[in-house]
C-alpha positions in Angstrom: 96.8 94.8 88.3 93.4 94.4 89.8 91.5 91.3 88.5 88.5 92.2 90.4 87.5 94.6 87.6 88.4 91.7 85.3 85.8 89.0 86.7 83.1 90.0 87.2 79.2 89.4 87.3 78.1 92.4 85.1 75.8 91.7 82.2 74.5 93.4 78.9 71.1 93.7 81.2 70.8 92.0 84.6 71.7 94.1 88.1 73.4 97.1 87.4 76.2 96.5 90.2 75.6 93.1 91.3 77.8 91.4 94.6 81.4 91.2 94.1 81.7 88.1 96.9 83.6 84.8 95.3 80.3 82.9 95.9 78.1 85.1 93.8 80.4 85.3 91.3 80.8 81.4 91.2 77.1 80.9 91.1 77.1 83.8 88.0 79.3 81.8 86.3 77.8 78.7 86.9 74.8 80.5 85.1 76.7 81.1 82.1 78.0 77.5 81.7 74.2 76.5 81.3 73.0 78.9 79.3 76.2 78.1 76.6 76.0 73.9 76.7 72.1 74.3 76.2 72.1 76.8 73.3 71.4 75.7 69.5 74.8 77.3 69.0 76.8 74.8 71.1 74.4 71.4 69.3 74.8 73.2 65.9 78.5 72.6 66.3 77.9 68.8 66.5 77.3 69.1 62.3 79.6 71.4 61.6 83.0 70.7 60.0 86.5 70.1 61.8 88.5 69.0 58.5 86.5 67.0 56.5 83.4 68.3 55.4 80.0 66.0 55.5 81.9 63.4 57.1 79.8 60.1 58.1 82.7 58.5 60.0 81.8 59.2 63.4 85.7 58.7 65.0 86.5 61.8 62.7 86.1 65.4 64.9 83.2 67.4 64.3 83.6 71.2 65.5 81.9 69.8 68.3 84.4 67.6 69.7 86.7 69.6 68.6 85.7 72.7 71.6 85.5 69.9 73.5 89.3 69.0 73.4 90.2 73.0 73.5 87.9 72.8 76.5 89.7 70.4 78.1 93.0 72.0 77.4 92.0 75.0 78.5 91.1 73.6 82.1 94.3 71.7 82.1 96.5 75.1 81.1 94.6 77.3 84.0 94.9 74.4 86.7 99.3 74.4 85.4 99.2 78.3 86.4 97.7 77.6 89.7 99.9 75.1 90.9 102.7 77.6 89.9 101.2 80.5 91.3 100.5 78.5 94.4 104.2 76.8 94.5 105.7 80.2 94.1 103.4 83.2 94.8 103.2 85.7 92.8 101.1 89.2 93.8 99.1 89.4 90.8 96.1 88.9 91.9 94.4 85.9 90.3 94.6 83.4 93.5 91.5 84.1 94.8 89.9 83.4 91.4 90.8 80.1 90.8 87.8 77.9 90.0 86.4 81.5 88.0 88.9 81.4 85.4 88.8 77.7 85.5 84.9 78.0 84.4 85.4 81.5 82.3 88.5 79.7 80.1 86.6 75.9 79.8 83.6 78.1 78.7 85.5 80.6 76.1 87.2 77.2 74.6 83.6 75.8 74.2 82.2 78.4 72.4 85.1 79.6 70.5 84.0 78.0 66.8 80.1 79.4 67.4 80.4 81.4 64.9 82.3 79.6 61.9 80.0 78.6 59.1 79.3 75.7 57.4 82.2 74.0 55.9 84.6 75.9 58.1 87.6 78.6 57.3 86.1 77.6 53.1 82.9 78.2 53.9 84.1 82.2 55.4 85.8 82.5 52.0 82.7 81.6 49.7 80.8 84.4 51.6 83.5 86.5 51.6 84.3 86.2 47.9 80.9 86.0 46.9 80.2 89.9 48.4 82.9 90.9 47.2 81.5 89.7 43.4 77.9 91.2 43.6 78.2 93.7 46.1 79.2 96.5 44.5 76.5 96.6 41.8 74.2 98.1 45.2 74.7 101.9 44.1 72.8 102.9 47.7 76.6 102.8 49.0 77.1 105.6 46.4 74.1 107.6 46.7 74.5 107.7 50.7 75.1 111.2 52.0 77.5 109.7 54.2 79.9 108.1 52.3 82.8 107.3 54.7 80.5 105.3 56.4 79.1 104.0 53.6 82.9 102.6 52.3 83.1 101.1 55.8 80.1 98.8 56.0 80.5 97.6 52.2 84.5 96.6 53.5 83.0 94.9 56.1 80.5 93.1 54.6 83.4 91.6 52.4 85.4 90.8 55.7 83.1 88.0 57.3 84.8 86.4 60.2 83.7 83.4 62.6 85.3 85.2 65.4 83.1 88.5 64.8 80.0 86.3 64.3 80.5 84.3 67.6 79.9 87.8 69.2 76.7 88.7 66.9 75.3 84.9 68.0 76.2 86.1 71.6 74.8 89.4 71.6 72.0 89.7 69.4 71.1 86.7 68.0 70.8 84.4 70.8 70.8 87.1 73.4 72.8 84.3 75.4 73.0 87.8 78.2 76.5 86.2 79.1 79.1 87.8 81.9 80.5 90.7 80.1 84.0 88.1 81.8 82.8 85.2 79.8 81.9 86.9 76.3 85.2 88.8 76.7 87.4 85.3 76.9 86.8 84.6 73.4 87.6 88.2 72.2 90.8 86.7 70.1 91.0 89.7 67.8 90.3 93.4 68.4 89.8 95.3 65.2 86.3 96.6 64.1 85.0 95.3 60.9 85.2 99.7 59.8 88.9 99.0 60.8 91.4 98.2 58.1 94.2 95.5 59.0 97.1 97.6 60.2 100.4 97.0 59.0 102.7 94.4 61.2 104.8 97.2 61.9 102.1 98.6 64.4 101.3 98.4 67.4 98.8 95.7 68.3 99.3 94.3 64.9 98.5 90.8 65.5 95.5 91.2 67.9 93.7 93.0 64.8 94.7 91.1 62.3 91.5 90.0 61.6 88.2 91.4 62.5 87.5 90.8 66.0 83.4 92.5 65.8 80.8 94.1 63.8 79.3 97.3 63.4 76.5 95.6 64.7 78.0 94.7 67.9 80.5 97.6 68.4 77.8 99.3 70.9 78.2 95.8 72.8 81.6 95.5 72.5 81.9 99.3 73.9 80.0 98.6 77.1 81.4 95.6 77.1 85.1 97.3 77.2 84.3 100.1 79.3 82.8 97.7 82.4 85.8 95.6 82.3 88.6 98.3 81.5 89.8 97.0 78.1 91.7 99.6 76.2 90.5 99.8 72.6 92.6 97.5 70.5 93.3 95.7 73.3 92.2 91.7 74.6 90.8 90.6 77.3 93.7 88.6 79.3 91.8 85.4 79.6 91.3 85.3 75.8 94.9 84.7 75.6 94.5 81.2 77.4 91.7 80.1 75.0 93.6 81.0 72.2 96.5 78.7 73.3 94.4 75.5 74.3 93.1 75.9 70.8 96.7 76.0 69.1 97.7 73.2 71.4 94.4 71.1 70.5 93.6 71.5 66.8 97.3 70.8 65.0 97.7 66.9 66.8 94.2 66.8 66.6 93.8 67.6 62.4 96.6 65.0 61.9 95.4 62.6 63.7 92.3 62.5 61.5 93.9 62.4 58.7 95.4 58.7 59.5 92.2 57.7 60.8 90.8 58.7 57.0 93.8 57.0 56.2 95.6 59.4 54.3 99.1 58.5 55.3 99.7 56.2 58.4 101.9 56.2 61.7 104.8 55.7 60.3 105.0 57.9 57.4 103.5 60.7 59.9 106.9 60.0 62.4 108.8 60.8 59.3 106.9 63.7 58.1 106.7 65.1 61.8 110.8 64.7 63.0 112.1 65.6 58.8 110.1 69.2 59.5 110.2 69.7 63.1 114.3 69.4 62.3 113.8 71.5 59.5 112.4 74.0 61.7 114.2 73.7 64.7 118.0 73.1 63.7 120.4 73.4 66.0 118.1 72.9 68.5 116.7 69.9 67.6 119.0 67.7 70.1 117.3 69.9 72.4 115.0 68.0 74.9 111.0 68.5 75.0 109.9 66.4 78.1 112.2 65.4 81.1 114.5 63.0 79.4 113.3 62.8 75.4 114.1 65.0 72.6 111.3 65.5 69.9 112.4 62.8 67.7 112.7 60.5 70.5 109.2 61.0 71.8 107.8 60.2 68.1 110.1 57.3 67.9 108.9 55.6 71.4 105.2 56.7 70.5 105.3 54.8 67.3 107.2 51.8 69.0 104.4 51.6 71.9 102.0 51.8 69.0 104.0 49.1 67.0 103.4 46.8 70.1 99.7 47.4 70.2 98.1 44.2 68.4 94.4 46.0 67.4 94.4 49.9 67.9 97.7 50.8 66.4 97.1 54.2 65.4 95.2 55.0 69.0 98.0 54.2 70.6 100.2 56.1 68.7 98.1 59.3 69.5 97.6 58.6 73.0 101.3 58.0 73.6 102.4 61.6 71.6 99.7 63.7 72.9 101.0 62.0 76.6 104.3 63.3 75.9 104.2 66.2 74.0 100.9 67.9 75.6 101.9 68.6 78.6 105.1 70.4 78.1 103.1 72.7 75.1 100.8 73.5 78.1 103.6 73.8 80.6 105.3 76.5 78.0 102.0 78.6 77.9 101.0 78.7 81.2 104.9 80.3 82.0 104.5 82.7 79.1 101.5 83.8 80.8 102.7 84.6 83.8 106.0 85.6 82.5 104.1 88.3 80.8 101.2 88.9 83.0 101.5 93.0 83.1 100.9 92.7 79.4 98.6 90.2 79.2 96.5 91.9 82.1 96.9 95.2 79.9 95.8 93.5 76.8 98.3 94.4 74.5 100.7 91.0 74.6 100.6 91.3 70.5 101.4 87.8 70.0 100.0 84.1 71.0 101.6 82.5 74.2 103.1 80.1 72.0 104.1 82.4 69.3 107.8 82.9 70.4 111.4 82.2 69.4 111.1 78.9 71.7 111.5 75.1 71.1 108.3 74.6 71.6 106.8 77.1 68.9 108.5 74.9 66.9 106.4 71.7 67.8 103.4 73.9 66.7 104.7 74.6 64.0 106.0 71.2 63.2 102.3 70.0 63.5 100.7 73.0 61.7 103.0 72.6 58.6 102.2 68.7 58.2 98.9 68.9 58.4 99.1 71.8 56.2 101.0 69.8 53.2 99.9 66.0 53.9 96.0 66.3 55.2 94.6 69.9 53.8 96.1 69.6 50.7 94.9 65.9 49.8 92.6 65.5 46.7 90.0 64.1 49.2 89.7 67.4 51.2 90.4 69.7 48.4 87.4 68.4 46.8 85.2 68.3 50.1 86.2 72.0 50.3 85.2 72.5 46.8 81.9 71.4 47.2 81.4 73.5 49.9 82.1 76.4 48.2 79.8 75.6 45.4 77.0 75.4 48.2 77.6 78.3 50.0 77.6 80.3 46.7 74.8 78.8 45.4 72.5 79.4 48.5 73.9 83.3 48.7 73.0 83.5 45.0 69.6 82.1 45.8 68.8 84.4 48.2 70.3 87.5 46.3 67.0 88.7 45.4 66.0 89.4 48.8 69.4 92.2 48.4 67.9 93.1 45.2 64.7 93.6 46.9 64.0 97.6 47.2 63.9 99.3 50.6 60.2 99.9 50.7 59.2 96.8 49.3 61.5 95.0 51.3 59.9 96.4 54.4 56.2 95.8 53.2 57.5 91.9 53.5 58.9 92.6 57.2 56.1 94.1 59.0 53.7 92.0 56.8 52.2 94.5 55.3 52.4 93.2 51.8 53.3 89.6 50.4 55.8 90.4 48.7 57.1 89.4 44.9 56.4 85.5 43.6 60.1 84.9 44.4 61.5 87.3 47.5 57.9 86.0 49.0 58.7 82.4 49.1 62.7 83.4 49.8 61.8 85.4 53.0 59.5 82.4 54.4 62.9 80.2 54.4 64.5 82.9 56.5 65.1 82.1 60.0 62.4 83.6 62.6 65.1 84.3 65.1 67.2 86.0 62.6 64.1 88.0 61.1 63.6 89.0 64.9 67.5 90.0 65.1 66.7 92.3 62.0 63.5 93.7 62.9 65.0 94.8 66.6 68.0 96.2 64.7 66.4 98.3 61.9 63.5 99.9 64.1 65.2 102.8 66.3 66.9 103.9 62.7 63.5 103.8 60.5 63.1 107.7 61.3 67.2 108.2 60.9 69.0 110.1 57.3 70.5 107.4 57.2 68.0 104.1 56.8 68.5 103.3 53.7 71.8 102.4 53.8 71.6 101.0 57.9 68.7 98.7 56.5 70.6 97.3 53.5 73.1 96.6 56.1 71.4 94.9 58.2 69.5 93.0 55.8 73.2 92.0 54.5 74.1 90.6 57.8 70.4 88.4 57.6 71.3 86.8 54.7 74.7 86.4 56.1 73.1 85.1 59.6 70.9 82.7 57.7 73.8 80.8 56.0 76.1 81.1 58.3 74.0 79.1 61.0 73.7 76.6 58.9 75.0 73.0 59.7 76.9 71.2 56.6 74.3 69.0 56.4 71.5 71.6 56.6 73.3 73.4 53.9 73.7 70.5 51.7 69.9 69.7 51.8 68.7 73.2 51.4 71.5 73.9 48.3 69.6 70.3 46.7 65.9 71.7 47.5 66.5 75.0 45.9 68.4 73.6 42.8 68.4 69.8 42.7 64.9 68.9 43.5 
């Protein structure tokens, strides 16, 4: 193991082999940190959903706040492997990098949600059902001569994925010209969008099971791989710590919204949580968590503490559980990490750090399952979710036209050389300029290629699928009421 071709300073286009010192690299990654709080993609997130979609109460988590929690969990789950590393050295190589994968990981957390759309994992399956309604009535896909790569990108277009859309955001639509280190910490999933999802029985199962990049990207991803020596199918080792801080973060985190909505309170949560995490854990339930508490007798003394609290009940509750119950969840990933570091370096640890046979798998499990059954599945989110969907329909169905649109005429509209129709016209002017840029850089190199017609219906796919995915909710909402309710 070598982590020095791991971090590293490289960019997409920057110094072809810039300084390897500690201080460069710090000042590189210093870089990055700026260029990913100040972009539209981090202060989008502030409107974008957690649970609740179009939520005016203010205490309930935003995506925004959200990354900021995984952030912080991240920073606390790097600084655990450190001390242990330092307490008990191990020769893998990561001392020297301490305050790098500190900044890399609290970075990667930040950013992780960039690409989800509006009204969150709902929102993916409106676009994702509503291709896989009208796109097949585009015979181009037929008619290609090359019709293996034709199957490919219409499966694709039917797979959209936040994940795979952070990278297009990184890449190519906000040209953020990240560390090829930091871009690679989010990379939580490894399969192409040509790929299909391999069967569990394979090898790297989990790490593709869903898709990881785009056609669009995969030349970035490729480079991106080679310069860091990343196998394909295989993750970037950092990635693995991101992905944990955001398991650790979002399950307490989902719940505890839910009682400040006030969809069931503390005490009917400390029943909920102890009934299934027993359920889950059997025999091993007795077994203790922290130093001296079992599960059921941390939720017992957080809801006593909470009971004792005469005006924020319910904060206490949370601050007293999270106390007591993060720290050993980020205790348990930082040793799977290191337990398993030859694999983890390699990339091809097929599973999450906390995705074991352990006691503490089954806290996550405990929380994931309640929110699950007492906060997703209320009326009040259900129908939030709902009306979501209806939005994100509606605007894809809007803009349809634009894929109706034929190639030529299509590209009279994009380098202005003609109006366009009455409708497409006035369709294409609510496009995004920054995406319409994205597009036009895309489609030029492959005007003169056999191939353009079906490369340009592509791309112009992945416009519309641009436009509405960087959409906040509230955005979304206004322009789904100014193109059918005004």
């Amino acid at each position: 193991m070598d982590f020095k071709k791991k971090i590293t300073a490289l960019r997409s286009y920057g110094r072809a082999t810039p300084p390897t010192d500690i201080s460069y690299l710090a000042e590189q990654f210093e870089s990055d940190r700026g260029r990913i709080i100040q972009s539209a993609a981090i202060r989008r997130l502030q409107q974008k959903t957690q649970v609740f979609p179009l939520e005016n109460n203010s205490a309930v988590r935003s995506r925004l706040t959200h990354s900021l929690e995984v952030q912080q969990t991240g920073r606390h789950i790097v600084r655990t492997i450190f001390k242990k590393l330092n307490q008990n050295p191990l020769d893998i190589g990561l001392l020297p990098f301490e305050r790098e994968v500190e900044t890399l990981v609290e970075m990667a957390c930040l950013m992780h949600d960039i690409g989800n759309p509006p009204f969150g994992h709902f929102g993916e399956a409106a676009i994702n059902h509503w291709f896989e309604k009208h796109l097949d009535k585009h015979v181009l896909f037929a008619q290609s001569s090359n019709k293996m790569l034709a199957l490919q990108l219409k499966h694709e277009l039917k797979n959209f994925e936040g994940n795979a859309q952070a990278f297009r955001i990184i890449f190519n639509l906000l040209r953020l010209n990240l560390t090829y280190s930091q871009a690679a910490s989010i990379l939580k999933y490894t399969r192409s969008g040509l790929e299909q999802r391999p069967d569990k029985s394979k090898p790297l199962s989990y790490l593709k099971k869903k898709v990881g990049f785009y056609y669009s990207e995969m030349e970035d991803i490729k480079s991106m791989s080679t310069h860091l020596e990343i196998k394909p199918g295989h993750r970037y080792p950092l990635a693995y710590l991101m992905e944990a801080a955001d398991d650790i973060s979002y399950c307490l985190a989902d719940i505890e919204d839910g009682v400040e909505k006030g969809l069931l309170d503390c005490q009917q949560l400390s029943a909920h949580l102890i009934e299934t995490f027993n359920r889950y854990a059997g025999e091993t339930s007795t077994q203790r968590i922290t130093k001296n508490k079992t599960f059921e007798e941390a939720v017992e003394y957080a809801l006593g503490r909470s009971e004792k609290e005469p005006i924020n009940k319910t904060h206490e509750f949370f601050v007293w559980l999270r106390v007591q119950l993060i720290h050993p969840l980020v205790d348990h990933a930082a040793v799977q990490f290191i337990d398993n570091i030859e694999s983890v370096y390699e990339g091809d640890f097929n599973r999450a750090l906390l995705e074991d046979d352990s006691i503490f798998h089954n806290v996550i499990s405990t929380f994931k399952d309640v929110a699950i059954k007492y906060i997703f599945s209320t009326h009040e989110v259900e129908t939030k979710e709902l009306q979501g969907y209806q939005i994100i329909s509606g605007l894809l169905q809007a803009f349809e036209p634009l894929l109706l649109c034929k190639t030529d005429k299509f590209q009279d509209m994009v380098w202005d050389r003609k109006r366009g129709g009455l409708l497409e016209a006035r369709l294409y002017k609510r496009l995004a300029n920054k995406h319409l840029k994205a597009y036009r850089v895309a489609i030029e190199p492959l005007i003169n290629q056999p191939d353009f017609v079906l490369l340009e219906f592509y791309y112009r796919c992945r416009l519309i699928q641009d436009h509405v995915s960087g959409m906040t909710d509230q955005y979304a909402f206004e322009e789904y009421r100014n193109l059918y309710l005004a």
